[in-house]
C-alpha positions as CSV (number, residue, x, y, z in Angstrom):
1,X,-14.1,2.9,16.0
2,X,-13.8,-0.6,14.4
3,X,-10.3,-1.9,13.5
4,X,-11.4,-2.0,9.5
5,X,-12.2,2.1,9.4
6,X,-9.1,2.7,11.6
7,X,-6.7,0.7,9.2
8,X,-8.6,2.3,6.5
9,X,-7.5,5.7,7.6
10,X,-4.6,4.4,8.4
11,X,-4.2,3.4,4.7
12,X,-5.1,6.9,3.6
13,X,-2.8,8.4,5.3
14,X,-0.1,6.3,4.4
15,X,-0.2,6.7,1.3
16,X,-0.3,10.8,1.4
17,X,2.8,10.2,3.7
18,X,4.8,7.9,1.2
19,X,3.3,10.5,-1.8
20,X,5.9,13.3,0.2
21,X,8.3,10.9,1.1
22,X,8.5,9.9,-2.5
23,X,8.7,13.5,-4.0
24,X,10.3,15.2,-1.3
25,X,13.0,12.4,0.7
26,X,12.2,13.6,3.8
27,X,12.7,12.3,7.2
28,X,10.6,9.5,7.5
29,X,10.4,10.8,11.6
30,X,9.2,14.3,10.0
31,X,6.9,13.1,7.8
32,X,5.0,10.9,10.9
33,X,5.3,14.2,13.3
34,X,3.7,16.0,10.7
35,X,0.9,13.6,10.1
36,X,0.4,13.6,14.0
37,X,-0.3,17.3,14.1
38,X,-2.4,18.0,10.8
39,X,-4.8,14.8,11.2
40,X,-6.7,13.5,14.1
41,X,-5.4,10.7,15.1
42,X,-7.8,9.3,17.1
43,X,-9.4,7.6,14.5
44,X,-6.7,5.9,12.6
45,X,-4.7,2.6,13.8
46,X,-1.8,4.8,14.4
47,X,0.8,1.6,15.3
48,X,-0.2,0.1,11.8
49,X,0.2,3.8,10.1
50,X,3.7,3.5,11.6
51,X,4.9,0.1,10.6
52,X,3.7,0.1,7.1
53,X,5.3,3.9,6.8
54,X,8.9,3.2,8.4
55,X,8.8,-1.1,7.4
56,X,8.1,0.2,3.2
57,X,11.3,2.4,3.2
58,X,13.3,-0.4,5.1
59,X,12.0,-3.5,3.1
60,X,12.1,-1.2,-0.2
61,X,14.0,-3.7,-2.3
62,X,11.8,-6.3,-1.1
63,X,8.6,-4.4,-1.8
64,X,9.4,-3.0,-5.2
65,X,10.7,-6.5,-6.4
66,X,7.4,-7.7,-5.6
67,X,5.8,-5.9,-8.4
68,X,8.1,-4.3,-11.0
69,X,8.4,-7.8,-12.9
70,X,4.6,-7.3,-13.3
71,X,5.1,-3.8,-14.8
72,X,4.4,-2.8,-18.7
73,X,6.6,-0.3,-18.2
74,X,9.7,1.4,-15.8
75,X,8.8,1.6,-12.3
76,X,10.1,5.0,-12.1
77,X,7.5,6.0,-14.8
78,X,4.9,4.7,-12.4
79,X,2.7,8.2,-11.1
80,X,3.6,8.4,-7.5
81,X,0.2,7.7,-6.0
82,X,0.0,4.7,-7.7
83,X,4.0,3.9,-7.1
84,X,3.0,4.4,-3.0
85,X,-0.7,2.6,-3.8
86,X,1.5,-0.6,-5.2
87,X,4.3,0.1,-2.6
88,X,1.7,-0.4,0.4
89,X,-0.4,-3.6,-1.6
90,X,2.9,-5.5,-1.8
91,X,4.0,-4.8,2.1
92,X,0.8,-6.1,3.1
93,X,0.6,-9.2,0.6
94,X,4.9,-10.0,1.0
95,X,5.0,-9.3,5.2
96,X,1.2,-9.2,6.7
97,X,0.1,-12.7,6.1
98,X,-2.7,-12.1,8.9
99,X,-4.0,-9.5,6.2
100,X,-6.3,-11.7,3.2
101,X,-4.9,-10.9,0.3
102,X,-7.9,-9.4,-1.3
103,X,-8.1,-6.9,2.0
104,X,-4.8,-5.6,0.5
105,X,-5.9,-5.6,-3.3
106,X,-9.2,-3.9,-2.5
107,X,-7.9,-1.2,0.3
108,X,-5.6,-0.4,-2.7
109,X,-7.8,-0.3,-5.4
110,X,-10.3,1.9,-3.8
111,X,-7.3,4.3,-2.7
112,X,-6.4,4.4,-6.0
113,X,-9.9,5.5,-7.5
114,X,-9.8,8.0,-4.7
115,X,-6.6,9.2,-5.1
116,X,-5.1,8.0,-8.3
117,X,-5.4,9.0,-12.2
118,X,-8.3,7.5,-14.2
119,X,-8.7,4.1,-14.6
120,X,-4.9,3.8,-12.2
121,X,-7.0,1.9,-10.4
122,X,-7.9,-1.0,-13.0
123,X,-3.9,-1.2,-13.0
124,X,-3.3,-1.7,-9.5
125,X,-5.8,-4.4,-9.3
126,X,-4.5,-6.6,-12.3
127,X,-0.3,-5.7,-10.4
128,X,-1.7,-6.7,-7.3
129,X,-3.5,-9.8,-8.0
130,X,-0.8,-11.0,-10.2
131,X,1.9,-10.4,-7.2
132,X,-0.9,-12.2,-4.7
133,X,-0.9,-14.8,-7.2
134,X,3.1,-15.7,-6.7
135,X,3.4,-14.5,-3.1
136,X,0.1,-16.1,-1.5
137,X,0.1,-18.5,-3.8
138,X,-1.9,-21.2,-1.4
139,X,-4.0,-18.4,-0.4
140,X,-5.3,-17.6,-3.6
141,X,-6.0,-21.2,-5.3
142,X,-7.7,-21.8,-1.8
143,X,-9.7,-19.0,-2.6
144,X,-10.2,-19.8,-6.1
145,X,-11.2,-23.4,-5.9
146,X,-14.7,-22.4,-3.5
């Protein structure tokens, strides 16, 4: 399989495996095991399901300051698909610079009209876009000027 529909699996998956860790603070070593038995994993980038799923929980701070200046309202109010949709969209855009910043916004936004409320998606795209804007700040007028 191509690297794109592996990380995009990989994606999925993350964010059903941040969804539990979120509601149910397991072990984050649990929560992979688990993931590796129910799914096959053959077809997912399983190093990059790994990083983002044990490097969210240990840049947490990081990652959540990257968006909740951008929220209307409490991050704990967030829904906790689009909490884990946000929490994954500022990883990428604040620690994987090899990633394009609209590769994270978009793998986000169409999680979140997967997996998200109605519309949650339309809210992920303007938090994301607005943290892209301060953390790849070249990257984006770059992008904007063509």
């Amino acid at each position: 399989m191509s690297l794109p529909s592996t990380r995009k699996k990989a994606r999925q998956l993350l964010v059903q495996a941040l969804y539990q860790w979120q509601l149910s603070g397991s072990d984050l070593h649990s929560i992979e095991a688990e993931f590796f038995t129910d799914n096959d994993m053959r077809k997912v980038d399983t190093e990059y399901f790994r990083e983002l799923l044990h490097g969210i929980p240990k840049k947490l701070d990081e990652v959540d300051a990257a968006y909740e200046s951008h929220l209307d309202r409490q991050s704990k109010d967030l829904d906790p698909i689009s909490r884990a949709l946000l929490r994954m969209g500022c990883y990428e855009l604040c620690f994987r610079i090899d990633i394009p910043y609209k590769v994270a916004i978009n793998e986000a936004v169409n999680l979140a009209k997967t997996f998200g409320p109605t519309d949650a998606y339309k809210y992920i795209n303007g938090i994301l876009d607005k943290v892209a804007a301060t953390h790849r700040a070249i990257e984006v007028k770059a992008e904007r000027r063509r």
